[in-house]
N, C-alpha and C positions, 0 to 999 in steps of 0.2 A: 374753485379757483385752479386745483392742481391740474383739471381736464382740460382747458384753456392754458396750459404751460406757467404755470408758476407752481414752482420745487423749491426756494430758497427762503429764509426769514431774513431781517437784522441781527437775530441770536446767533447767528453762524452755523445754523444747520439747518439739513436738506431733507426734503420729505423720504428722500432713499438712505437717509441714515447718514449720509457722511459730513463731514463740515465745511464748511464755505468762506471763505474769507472777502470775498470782493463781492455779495450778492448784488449791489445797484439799486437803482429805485424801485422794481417792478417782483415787491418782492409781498408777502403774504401781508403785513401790516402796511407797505408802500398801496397796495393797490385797496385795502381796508380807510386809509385815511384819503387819496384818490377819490372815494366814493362818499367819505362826509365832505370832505371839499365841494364835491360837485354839487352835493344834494344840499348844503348851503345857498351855493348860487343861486340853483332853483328854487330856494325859498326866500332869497332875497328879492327874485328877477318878480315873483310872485307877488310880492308885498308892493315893487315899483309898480307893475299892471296894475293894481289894484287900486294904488295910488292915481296915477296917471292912465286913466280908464277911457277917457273923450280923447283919443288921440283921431288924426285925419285920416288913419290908413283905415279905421276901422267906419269910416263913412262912405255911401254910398255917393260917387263926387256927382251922380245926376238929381239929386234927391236933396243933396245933403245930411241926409238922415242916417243915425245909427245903424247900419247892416253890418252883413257877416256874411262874404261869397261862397259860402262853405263847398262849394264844386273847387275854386282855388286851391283853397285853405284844405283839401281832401289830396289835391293832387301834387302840392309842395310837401305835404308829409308823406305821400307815396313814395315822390319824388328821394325823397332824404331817408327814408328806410331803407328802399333800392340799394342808393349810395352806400348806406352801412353794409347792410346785409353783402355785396360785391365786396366790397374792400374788404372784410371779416373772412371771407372764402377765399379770394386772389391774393391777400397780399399774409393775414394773420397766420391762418391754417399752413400755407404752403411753404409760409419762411422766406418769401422775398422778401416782406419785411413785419416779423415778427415770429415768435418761437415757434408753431405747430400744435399741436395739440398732442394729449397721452394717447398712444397706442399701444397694445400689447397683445400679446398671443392669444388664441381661445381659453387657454388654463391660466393665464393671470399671473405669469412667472415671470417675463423679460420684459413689461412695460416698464415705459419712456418715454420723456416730449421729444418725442421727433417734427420735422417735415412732412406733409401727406398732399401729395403728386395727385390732381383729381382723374380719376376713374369716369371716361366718360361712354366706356361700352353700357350694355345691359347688366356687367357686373357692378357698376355703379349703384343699382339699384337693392344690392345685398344688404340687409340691414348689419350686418357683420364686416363689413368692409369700409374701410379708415376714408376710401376714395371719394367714397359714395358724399362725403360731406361738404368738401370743399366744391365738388364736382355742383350739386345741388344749391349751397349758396352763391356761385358764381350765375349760374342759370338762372334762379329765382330774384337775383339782384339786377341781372340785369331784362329782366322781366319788367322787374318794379320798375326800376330807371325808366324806361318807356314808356310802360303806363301812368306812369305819372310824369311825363311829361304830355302825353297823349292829352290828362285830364286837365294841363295846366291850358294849352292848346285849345283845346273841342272845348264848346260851352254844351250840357246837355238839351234837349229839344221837350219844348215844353207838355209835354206830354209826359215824358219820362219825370221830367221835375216836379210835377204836379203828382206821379201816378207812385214816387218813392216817396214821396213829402220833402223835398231836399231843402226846404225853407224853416223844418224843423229840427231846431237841436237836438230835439230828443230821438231823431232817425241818426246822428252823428252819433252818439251812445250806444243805440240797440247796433249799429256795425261794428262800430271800435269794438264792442267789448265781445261781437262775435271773431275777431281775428284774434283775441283773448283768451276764449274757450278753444276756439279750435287748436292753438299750440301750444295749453296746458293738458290738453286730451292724447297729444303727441306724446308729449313728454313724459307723460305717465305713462303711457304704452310701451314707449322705448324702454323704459326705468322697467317697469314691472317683469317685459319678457326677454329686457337685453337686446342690447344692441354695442357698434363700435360708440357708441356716442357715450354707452355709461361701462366705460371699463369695469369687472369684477375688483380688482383692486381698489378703488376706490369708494368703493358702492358695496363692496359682499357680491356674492352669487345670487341666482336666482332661486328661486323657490323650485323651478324645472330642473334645474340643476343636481339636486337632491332626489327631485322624485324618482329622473331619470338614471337615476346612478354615472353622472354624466363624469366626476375625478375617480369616482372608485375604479369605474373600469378603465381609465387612463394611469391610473397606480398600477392596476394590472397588469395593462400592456406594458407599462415600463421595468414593472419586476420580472415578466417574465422574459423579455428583450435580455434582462441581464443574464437572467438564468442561461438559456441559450447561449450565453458568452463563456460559460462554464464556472461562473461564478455561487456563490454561496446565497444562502437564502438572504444571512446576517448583509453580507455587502448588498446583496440586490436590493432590499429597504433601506439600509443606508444612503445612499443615493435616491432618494426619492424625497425633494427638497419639502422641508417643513409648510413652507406657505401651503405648496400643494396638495399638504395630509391636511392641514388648516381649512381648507376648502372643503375636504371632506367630513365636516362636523355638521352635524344638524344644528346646532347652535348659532351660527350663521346662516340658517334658512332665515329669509328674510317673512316666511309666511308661519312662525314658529312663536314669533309673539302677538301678544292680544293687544289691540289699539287703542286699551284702554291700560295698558302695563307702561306707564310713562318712564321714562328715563333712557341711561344708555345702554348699551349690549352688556356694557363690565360689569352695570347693577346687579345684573340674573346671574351669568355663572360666572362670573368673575373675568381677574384680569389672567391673560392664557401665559402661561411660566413656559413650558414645555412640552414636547413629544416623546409620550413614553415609551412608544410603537407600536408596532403593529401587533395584534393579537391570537396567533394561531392555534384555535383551538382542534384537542383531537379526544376520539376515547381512549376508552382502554385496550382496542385491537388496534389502532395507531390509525385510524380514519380520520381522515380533518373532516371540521364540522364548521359552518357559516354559522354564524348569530345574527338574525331575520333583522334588517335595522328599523326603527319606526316612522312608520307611515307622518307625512307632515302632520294634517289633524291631529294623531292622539297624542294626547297627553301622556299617558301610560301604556304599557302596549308588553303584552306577555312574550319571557324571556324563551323563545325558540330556538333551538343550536339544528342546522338545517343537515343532510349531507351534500355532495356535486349531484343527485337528481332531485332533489327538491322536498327529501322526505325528511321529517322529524324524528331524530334519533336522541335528546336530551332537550328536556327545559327544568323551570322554575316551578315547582307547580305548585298552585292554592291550594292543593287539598292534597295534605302530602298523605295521608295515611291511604291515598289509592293510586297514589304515584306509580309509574312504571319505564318513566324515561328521566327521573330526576340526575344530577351532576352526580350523588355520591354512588345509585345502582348503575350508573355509565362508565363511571369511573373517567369524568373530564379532566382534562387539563390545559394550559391555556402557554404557550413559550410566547415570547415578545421577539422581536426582531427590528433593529431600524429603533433609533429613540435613545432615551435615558436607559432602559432596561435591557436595552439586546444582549439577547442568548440568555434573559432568564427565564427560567419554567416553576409555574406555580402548580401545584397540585392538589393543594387542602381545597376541601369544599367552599368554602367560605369567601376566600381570595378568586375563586375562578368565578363563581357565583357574581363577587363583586365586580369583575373586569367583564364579564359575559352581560350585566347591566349595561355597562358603558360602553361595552360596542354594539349594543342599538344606538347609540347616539354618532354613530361613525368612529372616525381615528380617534384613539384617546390621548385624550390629554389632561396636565395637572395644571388646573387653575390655583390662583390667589384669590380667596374668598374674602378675605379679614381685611382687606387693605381696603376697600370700598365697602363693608360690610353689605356682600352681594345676599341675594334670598336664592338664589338657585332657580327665581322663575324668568325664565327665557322671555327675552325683548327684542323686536324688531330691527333690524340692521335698516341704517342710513336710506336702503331702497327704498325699505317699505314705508320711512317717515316721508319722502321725498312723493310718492307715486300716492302715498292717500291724503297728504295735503294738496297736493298739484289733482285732482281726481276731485276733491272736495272743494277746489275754486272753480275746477271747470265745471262742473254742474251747478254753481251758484250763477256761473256766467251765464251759462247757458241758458238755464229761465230766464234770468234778468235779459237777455238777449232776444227771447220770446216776449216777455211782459211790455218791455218798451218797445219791440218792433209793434207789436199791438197797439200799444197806447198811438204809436207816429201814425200808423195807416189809417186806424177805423177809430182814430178821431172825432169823425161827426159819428157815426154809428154810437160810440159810447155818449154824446152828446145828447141823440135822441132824433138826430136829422137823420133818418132812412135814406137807403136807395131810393125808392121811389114819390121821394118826395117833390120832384120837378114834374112831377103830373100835377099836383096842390098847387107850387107854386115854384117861377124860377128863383130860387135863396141865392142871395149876394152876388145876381148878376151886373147890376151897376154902384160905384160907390156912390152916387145921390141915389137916392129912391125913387124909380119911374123914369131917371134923365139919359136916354140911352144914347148920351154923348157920353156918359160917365164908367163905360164898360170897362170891369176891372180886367189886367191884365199882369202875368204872372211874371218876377223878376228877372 
């Protein structure tokens, strides 16, 4: 809901934290109880049809008989999706009339439901670009509008009618549910590798995100921006807003839990308290040393302390009695900057050992374990539940979109009536048998 512009509850607060006193109808539970209302109706309006089933509209008025135009009946609901899909781009997204949608920076730090102005260059076409959206349902809406009116318009030419099967409801199926598949196939593609459509704020980061070291090196450039200001290490991490060390945690890799690890994110490492800071580890000749972070896959992943060219100067090692780079003959130590701890420096083995674990996992932080009594084993963020159920309907759709386009086509084939069986015999050329006044002819 929050991506489509709703921030406010009836409880009087706002998903940015602040409080609200006049929220209005359109608010987190307003647009919750909106959607049983509606789907009410539609179970009412259901029960009436059902009830009231022999109505006239659905008769053929040449015939008299029970039909279904479905060429109409295809292109009045083209028609009226058009109509949505436009008005949802022109009027919702852009704030003529209705809020915008969330937009926010590449790091996920200043998002907000704003206005978004359609983008109708080739930049439009940027998966990352807010324009791109409204720009595209304006276009695609009023596409639809046309073509379904086109369809309401043009009857198709019996050929076509006969060679789609359009006299079969089960060809109405095998399409509907292919324009089913194909924009839950979207939507998980968007989800899984990002887009403006699935802000990180309200979805976590990607999985690319992490692999690419994509906040660590934007902490970087921002600490060292300060640095060049002639500022201190302490202050240069200070400024560097928690959300965006938050970002930098493998724990919100959304490709870190197993999809069989049910629950929420706070289950596994808990609920996040704080930023302790940043961890600068060095030895005993005062060399800073990197702590190697772990690869998305593993689960475990041995503690490396790297130097600026890439070489291994201290780890953790399994077999200490042939150790030669361990934390106590390096003599590591690890200061904090930025966070709860800045400007402390640990030096026992055991304490650096401990922090030098936790930053493989990126910036550290101190979770609440006890309060959800979490297990510490890492679970899927919001993407990843979103992109493998939407991923999991759209390949259900998609055979079913094959099974039944099949069943509509080759109908007689499954029947047993071959191609060439008009050499045997012409099958159901007249509705009398033999009366070739009675030549049947398609609706």
């Amino acid at each position: 809901m929050t991506r489509l512009g709703i921030t406010q509850s009836w409880g009087n607060w706002t998903i940015t934290g602040e409080s609200s006193a006049n929220p209005g109808i359109w608010t987190y539970e307003g647009v919750a109880t909106a959607h049983i209302l509606l789907s009410g109706a539609l179970f009412m309006a259901s029960i009436w049809h059902w009830v009231y089933w022999d109505l006239e509209l659905f008769r053929d008025p040449r015939t008299n008989k029970p039909a279904l135009d479905l060429p109409k009946i295809f292109g009045i609901h083209l028609f009226l999706s058009g109509l949505l899909c436009f008005g949802f781009g022109a009027f919702h997204i852009t704030g003529v009339f209705g809020p915008g949608i969330w937009v926010s920076d590449p790091y996920g730090i200043t998002g907000s439901v704003q206005p978004v102005a359609p983008a109708w260059g080739a930049d439009g076409f940027d998966p990352y670009n807010p324009g791109g959206i409204p720009a595209h349902h304006i276009a695609a809406g009023i596409l639809g509008i046309l073509a379904g009116l086109f369809h309401l318009c043009v009857r198709p030419s019996e050929r076509l009618y006969n060679g789609l099967r359009m006299g079969n409801v089960e060809t109405v199926l095998s399409s509907s549910i292919a324009a089913v598949f194909w924009a839950a196939f979207v939507v998980a593609g968007t989800m899984w590798y990002g887009s403006a459509a699935t802000p990180i704020e309200l979805f976590g980061p990607t999985r690319y995100q992490w692999d690419l070291g994509f906040f660590e090196q934007e902490i970087e450039k921002r600490v060292q921006s300060t640095l060049a200001q002639g500022q201190t290490l302490s202050q240069a991490w200070a400024k560097i807003p928690e959300k965006l060390a938050f970002y930098d945690y493998i724990g919100n890799n959304p490709a870190k839990g197993g999809l069989f690890r049910a629950g929420a994110m706070n289950s596994g490492d808990g609920i996040a308290v704080g930023w302790l800071g940043h961890g600068v580890f060095k030895d005993k000749e005062g060399n800073e040393l990197f702590v190697r972070r772990m690869p998305t896959f593993f689960e475990t992943f041995p503690v490396l302390l790297i130097d600026k060219d890439g070489i291994v100067r201290a780890d953790v090692p399994f077999r200490r009695a042939e150790s030669k780079y361990s934390v106590e003959q390096v003599g590591v130590s690890v200061t904090f900057y930025g966070g709860e701890l800045d400007g402390v420096t640990f030096k026992d083995p055991a304490t650096v050992k401990k922090y030098a674990r936790r930053a493989q996992l990126g910036e550290v932080f101190e979770f609440d374990r006890a309060t959800l009594q979490s297990d510490g084993v890492f679970r899927t963020s919001p993407r990843g539940w979103f992109t493998f159920g939407h991923l999991c309907f759209a390949l259900l759709f998609f055979f079913g979109h094959i099974w039944h386009g099949a069943r509509a086509i080759f109908r007689e084939v499954f029947a047993g009536i071959d191609a060439d069986i008009d050499e045997q015999v012409e099958f159901g050329a007249f509705q009398k048998l033999g009366d070739p006044t009675t030549r049947r002819q398609s609706v």
